[in-house]
Backbone and ligand atoms as CSV (ligand in chain L), in Angstrom:
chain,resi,resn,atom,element,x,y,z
A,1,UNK,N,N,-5.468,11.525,7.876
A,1,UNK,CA,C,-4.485,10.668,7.209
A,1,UNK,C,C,-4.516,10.918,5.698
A,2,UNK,N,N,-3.511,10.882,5.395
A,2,UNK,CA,C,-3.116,11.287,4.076
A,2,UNK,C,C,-2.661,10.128,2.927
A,3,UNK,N,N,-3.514,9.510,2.060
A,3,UNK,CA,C,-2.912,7.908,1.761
A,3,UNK,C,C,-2.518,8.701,-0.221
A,4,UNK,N,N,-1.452,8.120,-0.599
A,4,UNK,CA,C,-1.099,8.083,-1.771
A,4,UNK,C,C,-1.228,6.809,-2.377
A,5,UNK,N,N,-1.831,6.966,-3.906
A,5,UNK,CA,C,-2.318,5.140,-3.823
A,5,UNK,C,C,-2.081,5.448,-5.764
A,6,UNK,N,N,-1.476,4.264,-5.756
A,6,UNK,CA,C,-0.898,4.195,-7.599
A,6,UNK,C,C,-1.244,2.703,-8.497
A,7,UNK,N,N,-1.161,2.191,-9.481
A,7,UNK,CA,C,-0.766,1.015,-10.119
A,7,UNK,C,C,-0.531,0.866,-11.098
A,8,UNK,N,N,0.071,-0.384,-11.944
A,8,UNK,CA,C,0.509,-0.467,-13.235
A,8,UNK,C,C,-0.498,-0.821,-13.990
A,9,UNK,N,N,-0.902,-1.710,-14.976
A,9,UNK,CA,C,-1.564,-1.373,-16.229
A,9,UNK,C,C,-2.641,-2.869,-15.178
A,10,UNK,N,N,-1.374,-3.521,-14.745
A,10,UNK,CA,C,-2.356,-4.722,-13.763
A,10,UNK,C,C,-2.684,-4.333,-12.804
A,11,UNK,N,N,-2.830,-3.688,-12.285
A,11,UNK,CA,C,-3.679,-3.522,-10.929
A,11,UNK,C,C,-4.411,-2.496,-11.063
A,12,UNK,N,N,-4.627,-1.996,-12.635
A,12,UNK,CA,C,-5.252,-0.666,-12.784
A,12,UNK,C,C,-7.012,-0.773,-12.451
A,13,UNK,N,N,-7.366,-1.661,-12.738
A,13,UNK,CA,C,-8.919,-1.904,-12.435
A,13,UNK,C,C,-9.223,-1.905,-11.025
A,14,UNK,N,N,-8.256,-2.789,-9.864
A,14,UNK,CA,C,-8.133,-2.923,-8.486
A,14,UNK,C,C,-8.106,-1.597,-8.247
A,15,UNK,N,N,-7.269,-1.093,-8.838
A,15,UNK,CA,C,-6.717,0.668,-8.281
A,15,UNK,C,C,-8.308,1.497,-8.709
A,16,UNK,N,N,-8.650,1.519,-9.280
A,16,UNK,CA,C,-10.206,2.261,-9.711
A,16,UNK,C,C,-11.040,1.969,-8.838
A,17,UNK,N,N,-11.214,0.893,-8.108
A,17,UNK,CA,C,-12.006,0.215,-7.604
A,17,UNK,C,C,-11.773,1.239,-6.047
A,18,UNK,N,N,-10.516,0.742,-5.750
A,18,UNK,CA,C,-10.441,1.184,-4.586
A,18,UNK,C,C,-10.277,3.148,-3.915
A,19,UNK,N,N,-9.979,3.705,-5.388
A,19,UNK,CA,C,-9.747,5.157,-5.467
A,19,UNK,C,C,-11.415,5.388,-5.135
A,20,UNK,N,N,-12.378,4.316,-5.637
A,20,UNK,CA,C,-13.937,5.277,-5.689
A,20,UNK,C,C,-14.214,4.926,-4.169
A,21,UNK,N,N,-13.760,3.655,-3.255
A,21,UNK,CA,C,-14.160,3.209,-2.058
A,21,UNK,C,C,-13.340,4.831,-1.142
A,22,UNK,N,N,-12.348,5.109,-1.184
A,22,UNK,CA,C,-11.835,6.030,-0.424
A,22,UNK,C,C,-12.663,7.303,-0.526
A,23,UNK,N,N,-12.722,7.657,-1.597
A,23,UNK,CA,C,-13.372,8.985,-1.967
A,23,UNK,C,C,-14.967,8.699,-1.221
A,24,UNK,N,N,-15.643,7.355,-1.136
A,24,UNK,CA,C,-17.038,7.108,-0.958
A,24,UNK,C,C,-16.773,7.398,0.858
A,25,UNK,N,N,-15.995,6.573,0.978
A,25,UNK,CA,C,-15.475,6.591,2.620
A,25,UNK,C,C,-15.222,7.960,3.557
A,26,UNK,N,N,-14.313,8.716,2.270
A,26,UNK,CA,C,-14.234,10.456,2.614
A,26,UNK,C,C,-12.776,10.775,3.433
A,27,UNK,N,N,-11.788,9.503,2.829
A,27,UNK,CA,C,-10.420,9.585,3.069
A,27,UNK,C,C,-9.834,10.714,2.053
A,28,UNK,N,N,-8.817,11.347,2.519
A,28,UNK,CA,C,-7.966,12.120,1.604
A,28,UNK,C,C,-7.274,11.605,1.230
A,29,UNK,N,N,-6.602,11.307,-0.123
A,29,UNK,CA,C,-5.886,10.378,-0.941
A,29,UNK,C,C,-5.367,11.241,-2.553
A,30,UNK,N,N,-4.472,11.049,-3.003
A,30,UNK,CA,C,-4.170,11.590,-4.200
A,30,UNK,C,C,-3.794,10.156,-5.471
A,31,UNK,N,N,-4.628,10.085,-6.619
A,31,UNK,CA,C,-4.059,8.882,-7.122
A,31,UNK,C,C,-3.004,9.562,-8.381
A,32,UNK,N,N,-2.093,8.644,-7.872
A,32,UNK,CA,C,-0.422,8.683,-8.748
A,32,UNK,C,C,-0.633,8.177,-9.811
A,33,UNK,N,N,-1.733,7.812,-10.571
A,33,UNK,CA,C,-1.746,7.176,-11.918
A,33,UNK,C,C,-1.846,5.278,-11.370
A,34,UNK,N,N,-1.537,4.512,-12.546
A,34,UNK,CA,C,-1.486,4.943,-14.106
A,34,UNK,C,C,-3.156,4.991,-14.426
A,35,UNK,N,N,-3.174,5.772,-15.052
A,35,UNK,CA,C,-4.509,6.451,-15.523
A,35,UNK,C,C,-5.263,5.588,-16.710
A,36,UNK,N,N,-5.046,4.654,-17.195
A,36,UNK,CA,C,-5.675,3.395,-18.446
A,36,UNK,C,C,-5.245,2.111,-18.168
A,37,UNK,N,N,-5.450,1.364,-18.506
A,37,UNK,CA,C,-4.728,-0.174,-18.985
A,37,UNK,C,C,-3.984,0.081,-19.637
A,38,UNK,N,N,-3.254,0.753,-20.425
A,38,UNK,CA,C,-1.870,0.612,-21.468
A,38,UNK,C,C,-0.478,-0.110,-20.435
A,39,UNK,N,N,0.017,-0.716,-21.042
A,39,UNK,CA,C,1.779,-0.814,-20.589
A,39,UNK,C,C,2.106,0.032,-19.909
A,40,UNK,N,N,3.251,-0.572,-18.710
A,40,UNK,CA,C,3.812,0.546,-17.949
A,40,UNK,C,C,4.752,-0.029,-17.117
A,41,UNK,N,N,5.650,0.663,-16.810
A,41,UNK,CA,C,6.558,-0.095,-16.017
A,41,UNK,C,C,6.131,0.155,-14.045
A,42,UNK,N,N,5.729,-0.715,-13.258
A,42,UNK,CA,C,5.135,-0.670,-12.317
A,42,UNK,C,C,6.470,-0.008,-10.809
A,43,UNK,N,N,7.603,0.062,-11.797
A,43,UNK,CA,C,8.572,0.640,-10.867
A,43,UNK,C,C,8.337,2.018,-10.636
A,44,UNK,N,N,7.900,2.697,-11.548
A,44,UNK,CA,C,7.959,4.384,-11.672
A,44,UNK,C,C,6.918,4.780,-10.781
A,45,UNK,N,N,5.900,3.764,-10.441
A,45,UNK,CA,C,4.517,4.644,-9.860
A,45,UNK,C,C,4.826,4.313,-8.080
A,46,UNK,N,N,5.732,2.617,-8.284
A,46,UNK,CA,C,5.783,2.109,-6.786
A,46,UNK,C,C,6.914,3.625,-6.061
A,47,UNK,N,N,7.672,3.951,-7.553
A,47,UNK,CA,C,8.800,4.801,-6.818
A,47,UNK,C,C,8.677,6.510,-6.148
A,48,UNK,N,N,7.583,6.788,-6.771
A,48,UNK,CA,C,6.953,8.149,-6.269
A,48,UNK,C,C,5.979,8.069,-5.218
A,49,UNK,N,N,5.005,6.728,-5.114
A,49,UNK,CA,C,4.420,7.094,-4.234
A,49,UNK,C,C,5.324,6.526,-2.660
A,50,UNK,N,N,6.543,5.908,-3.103
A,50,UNK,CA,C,7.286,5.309,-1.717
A,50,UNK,C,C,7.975,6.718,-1.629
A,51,UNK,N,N,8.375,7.652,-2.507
A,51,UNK,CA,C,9.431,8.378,-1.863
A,51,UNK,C,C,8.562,9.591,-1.219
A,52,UNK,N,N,6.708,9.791,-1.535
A,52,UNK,CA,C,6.219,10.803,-1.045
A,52,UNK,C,C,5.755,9.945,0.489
A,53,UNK,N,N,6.317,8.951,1.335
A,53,UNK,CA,C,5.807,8.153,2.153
A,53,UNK,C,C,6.881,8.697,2.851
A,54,UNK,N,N,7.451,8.302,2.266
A,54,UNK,CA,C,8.910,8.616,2.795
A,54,UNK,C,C,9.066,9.618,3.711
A,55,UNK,N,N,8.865,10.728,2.484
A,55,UNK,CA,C,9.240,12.135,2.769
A,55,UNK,C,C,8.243,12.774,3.548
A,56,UNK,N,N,7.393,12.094,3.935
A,56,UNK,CA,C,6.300,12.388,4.936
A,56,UNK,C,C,5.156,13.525,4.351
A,57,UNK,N,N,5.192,13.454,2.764
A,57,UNK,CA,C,4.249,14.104,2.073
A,57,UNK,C,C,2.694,13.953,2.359
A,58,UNK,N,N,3.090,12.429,2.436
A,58,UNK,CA,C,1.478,11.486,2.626
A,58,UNK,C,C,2.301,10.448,3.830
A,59,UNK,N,N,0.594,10.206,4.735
A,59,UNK,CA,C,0.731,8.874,5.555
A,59,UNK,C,C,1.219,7.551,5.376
A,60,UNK,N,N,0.725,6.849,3.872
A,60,UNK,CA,C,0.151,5.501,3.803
A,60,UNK,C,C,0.271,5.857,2.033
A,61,UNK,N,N,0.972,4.601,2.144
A,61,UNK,CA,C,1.244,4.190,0.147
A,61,UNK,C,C,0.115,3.193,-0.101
A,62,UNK,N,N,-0.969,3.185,-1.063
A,62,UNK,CA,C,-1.542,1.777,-1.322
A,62,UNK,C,C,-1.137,1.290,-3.125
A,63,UNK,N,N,-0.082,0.300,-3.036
A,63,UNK,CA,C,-0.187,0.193,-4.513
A,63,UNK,C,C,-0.579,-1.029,-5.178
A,64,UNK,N,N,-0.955,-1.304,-6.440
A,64,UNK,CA,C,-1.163,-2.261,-7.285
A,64,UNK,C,C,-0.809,-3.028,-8.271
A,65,UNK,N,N,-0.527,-3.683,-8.324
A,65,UNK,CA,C,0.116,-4.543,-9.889
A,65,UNK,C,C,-0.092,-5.481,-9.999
A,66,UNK,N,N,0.173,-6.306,-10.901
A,66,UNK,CA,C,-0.535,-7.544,-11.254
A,66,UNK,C,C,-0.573,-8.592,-10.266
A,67,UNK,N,N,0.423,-8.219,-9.522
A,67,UNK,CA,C,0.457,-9.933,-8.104
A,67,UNK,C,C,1.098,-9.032,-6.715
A,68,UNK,N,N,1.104,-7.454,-7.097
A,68,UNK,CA,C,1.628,-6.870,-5.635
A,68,UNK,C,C,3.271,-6.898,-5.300
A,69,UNK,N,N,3.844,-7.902,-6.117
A,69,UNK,CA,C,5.364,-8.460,-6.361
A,69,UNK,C,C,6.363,-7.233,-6.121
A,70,UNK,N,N,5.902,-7.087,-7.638
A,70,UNK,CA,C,6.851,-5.869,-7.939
A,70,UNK,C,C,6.886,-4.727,-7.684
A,71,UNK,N,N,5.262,-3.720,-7.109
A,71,UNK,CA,C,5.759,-3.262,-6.217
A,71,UNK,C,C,5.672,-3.129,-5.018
A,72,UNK,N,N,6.021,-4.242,-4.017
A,72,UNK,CA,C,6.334,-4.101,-2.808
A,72,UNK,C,C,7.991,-4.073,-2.989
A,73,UNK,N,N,8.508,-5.260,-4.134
A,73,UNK,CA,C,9.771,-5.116,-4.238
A,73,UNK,C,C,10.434,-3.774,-3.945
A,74,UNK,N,N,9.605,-3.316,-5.100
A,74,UNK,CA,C,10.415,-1.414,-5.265
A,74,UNK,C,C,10.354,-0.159,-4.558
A,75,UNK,N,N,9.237,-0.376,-3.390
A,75,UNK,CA,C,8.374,0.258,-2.584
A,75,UNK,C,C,9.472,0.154,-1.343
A,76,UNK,N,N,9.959,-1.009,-1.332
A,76,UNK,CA,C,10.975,-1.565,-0.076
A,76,UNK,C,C,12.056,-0.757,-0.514
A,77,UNK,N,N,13.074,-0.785,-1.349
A,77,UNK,CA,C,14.227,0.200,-1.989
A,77,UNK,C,C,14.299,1.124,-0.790
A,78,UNK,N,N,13.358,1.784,-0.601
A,78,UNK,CA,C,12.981,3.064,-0.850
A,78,UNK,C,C,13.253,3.471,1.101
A,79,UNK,N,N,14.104,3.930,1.643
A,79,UNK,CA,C,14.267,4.428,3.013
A,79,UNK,C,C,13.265,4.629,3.693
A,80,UNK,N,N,12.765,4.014,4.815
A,80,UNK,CA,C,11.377,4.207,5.806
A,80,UNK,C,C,10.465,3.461,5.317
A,81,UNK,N,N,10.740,2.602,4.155
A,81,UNK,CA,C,9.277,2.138,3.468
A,81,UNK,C,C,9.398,0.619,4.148
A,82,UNK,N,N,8.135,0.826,4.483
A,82,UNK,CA,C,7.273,-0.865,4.638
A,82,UNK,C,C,6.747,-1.047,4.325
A,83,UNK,N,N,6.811,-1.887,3.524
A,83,UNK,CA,C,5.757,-2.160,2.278
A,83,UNK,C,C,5.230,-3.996,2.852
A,84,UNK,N,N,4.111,-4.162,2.727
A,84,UNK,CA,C,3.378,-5.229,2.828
A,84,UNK,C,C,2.645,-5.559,1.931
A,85,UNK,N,N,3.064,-7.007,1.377
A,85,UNK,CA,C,2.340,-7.513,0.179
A,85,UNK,C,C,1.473,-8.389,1.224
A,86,UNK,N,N,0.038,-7.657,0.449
A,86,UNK,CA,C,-1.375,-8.695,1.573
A,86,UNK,C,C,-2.489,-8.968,0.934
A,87,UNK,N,N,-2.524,-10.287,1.101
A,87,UNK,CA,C,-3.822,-11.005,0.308
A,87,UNK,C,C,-4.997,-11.613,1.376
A,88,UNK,N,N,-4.872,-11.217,2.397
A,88,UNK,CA,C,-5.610,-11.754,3.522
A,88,UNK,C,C,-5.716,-10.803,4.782
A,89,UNK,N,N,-7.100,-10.968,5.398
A,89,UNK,CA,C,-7.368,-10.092,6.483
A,89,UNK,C,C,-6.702,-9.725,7.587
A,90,UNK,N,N,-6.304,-11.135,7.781
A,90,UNK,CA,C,-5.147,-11.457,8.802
A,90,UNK,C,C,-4.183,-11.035,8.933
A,91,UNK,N,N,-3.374,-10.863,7.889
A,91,UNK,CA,C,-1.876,-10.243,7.247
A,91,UNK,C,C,-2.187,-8.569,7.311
A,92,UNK,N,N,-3.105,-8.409,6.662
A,92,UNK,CA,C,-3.664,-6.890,7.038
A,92,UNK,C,C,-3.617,-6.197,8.303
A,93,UNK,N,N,-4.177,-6.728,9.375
A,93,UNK,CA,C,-4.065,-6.455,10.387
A,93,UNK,C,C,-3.104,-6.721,11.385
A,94,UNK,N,N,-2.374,-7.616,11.099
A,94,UNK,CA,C,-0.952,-7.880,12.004
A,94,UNK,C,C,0.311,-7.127,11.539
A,95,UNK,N,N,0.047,-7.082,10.041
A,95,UNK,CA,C,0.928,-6.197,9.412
A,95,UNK,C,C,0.956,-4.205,10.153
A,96,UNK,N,N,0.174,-3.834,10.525
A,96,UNK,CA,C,-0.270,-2.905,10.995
A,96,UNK,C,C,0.333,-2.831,12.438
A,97,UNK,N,N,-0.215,-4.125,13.086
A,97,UNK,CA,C,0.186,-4.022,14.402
A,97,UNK,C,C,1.315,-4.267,15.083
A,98,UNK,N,N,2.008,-5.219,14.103
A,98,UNK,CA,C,3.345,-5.778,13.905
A,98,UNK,C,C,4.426,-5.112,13.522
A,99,UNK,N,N,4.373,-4.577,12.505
A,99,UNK,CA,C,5.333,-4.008,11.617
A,99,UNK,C,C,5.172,-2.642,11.272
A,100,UNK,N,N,4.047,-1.947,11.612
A,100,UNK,CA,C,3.501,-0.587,11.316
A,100,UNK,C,C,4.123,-0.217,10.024
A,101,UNK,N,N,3.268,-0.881,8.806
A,101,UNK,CA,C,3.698,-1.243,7.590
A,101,UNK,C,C,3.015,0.410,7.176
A,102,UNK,N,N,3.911,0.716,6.277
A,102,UNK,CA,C,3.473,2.249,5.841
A,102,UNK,C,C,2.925,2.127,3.987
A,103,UNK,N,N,3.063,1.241,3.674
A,103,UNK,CA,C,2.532,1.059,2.280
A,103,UNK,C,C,1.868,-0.528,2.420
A,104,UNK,N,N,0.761,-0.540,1.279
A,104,UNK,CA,C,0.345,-1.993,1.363
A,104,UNK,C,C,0.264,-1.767,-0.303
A,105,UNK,N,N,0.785,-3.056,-0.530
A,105,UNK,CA,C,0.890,-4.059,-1.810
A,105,UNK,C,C,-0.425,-4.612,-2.431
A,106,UNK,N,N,-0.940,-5.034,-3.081
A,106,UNK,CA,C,-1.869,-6.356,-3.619
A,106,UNK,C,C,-1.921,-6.133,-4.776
A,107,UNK,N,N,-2.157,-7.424,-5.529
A,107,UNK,CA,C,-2.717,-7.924,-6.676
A,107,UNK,C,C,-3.878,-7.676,-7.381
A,108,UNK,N,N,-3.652,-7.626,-8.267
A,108,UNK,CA,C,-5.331,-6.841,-8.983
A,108,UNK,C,C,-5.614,-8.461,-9.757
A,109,UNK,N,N,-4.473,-9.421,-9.899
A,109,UNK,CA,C,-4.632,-10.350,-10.654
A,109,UNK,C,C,-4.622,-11.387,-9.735
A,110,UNK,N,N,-5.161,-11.102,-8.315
A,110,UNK,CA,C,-4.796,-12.319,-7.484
A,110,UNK,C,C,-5.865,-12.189,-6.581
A,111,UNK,N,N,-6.698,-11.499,-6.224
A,111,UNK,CA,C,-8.212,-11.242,-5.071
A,111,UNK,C,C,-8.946,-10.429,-6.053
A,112,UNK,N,N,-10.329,-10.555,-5.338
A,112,UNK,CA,C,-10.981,-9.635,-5.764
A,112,UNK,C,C,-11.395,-8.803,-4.906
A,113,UNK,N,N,-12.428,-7.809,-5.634
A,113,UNK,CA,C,-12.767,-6.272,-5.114
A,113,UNK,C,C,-12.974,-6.421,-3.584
A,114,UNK,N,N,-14.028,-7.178,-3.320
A,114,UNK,CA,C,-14.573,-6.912,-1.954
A,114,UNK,C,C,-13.558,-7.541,-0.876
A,115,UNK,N,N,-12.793,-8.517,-1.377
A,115,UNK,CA,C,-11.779,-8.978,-0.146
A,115,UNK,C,C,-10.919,-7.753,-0.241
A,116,UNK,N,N,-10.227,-7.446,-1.358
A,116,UNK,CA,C,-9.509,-5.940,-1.183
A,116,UNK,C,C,-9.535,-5.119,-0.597
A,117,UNK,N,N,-11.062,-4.688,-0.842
A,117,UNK,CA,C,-11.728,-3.304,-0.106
A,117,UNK,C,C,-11.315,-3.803,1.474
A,118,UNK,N,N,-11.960,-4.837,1.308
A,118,UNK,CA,C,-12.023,-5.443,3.184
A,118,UNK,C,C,-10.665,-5.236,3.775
A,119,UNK,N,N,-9.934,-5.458,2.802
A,119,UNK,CA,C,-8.295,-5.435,3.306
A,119,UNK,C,C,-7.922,-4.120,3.728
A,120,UNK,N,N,-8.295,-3.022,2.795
A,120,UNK,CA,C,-7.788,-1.964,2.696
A,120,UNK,C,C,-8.194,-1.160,3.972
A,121,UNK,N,N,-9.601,-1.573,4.310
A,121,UNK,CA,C,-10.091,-0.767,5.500
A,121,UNK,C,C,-9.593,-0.911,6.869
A,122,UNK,N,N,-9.288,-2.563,6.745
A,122,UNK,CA,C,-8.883,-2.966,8.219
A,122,UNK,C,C,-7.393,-2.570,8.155
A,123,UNK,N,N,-6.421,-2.357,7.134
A,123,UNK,CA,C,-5.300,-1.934,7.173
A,123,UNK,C,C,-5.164,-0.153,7.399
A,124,UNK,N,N,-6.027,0.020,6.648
A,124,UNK,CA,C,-6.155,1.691,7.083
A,124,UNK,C,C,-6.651,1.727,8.465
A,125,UNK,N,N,-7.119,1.234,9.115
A,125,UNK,CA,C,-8.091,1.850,10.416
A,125,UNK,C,C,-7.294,0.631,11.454
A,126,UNK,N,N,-6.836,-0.026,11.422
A,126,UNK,CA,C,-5.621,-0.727,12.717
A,126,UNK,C,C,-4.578,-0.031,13.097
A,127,UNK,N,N,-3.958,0.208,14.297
A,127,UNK,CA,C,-3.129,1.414,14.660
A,127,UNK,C,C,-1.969,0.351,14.938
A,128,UNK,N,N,-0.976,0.887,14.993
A,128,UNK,CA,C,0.747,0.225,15.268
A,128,UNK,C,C,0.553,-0.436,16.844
A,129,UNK,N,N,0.839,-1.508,17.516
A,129,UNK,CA,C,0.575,-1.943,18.681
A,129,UNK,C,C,1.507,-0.881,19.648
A,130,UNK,N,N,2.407,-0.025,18.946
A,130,UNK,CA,C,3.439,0.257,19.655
A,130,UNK,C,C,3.847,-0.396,21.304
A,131,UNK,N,N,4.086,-1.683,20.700
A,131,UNK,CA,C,4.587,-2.980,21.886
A,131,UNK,C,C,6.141,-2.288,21.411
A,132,UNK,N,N,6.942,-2.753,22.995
A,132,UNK,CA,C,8.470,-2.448,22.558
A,132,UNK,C,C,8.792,-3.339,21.973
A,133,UNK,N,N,8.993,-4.731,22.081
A,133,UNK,CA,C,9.379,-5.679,20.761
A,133,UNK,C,C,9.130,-5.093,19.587
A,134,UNK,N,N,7.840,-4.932,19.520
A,134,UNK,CA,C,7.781,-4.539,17.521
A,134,UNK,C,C,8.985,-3.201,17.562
A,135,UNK,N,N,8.617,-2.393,18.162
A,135,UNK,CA,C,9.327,-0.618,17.705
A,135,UNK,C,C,11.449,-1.234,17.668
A,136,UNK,N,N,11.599,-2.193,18.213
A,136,UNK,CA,C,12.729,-2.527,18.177
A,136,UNK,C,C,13.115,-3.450,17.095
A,137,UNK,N,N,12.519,-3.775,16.694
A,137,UNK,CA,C,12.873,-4.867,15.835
A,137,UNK,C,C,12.410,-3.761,14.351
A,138,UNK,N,N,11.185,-2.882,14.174
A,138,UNK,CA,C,11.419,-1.841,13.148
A,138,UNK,C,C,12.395,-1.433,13.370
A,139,UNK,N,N,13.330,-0.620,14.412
A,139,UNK,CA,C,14.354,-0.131,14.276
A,139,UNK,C,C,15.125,-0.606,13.892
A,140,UNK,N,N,15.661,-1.985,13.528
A,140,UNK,CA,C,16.650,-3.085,13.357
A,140,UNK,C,C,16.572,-3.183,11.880
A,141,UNK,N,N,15.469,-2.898,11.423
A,141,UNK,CA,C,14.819,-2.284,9.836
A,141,UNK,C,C,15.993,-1.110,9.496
A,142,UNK,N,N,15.333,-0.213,10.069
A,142,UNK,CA,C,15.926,0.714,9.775
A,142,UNK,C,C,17.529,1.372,9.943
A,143,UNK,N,N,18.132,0.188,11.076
A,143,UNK,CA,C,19.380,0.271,10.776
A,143,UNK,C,C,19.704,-0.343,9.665
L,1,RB5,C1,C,2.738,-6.865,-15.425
L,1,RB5,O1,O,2.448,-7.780,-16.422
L,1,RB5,C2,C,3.108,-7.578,-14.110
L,1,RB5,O2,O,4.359,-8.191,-14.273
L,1,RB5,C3,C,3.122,-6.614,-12.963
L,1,RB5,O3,O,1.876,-6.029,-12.850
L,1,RB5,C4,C,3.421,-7.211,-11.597
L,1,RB5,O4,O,2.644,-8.339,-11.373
L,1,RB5,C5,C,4.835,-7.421,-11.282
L,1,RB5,O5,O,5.213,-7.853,-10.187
């Protein structure tokens, strides 16, 4: 699996955090920036790593910003993208099984590290239920 993972100037610490857990873990991942705390507009990073999701460059978008808001907002735009804003274990994993969410959202200004991490793993490693209800009702998405 191939995860592309980005954030804005707020979720940049979350995003560090979680770039060293993947690499420790021994996932393949490429990080899209933003590379400091400076200013940034959190549309530009949600918008490259949704359109390499998309385009089936990479598996799995993970992005960050200050509350996850903005970009799941912009992450959604984006054709094929499911983006899930998740602050809880629960949501993590139903989101997966439910919705076979292809990007996940969170807050760098709203959880901390270890519930994150926790999030990130059970969202990476839960597989799509592929129940026919769910695959129909994604399709209903995607019309
Ligand atoms: C940046 O201050 C903040 O607005 C951004 O990180 C995000 O929370 C937007 O939804």
């Amino acid at each position: 699996m191939k995860i592309a993972i980005g954030s804005d100037h707020g979720g940049y610490g979350l995003k560090q955090q979680i770039v060293a857990f993947l690499d420790k873990q021994g996932y393949t991942f490429k990080d899209y920036g933003h590379y400091d705390a400076s200013s940034c507009d959190y549309n530009d990073v949600a918008k490259v790593v949704a359109n390499d999701v998309s385009e089936g460059k990479v598996d799995r978008g993970i992005l960050i910003c200050g509350t996850g808001i903005g970009m799941s907002i912009q992450a959604n735009k984006v054709k094929g993208i499911r983006a899930a804003l998740v602050h809880d274990c629960f949501t993590a994993e139903m989101t997966r099984l439910h919705n076979d969410s292809n990007v996940l959202a969170m807050g760098g200004r709203v959880i901390g590290i270890d519930l994150a991490l926790h999030i990130v793993k059970i969202w990476l490693e839960t597989p799509f239920s592929d129940a026919d209800r769910h695959q129909r009702r994604i399709d209903k998405i995607e019309k």
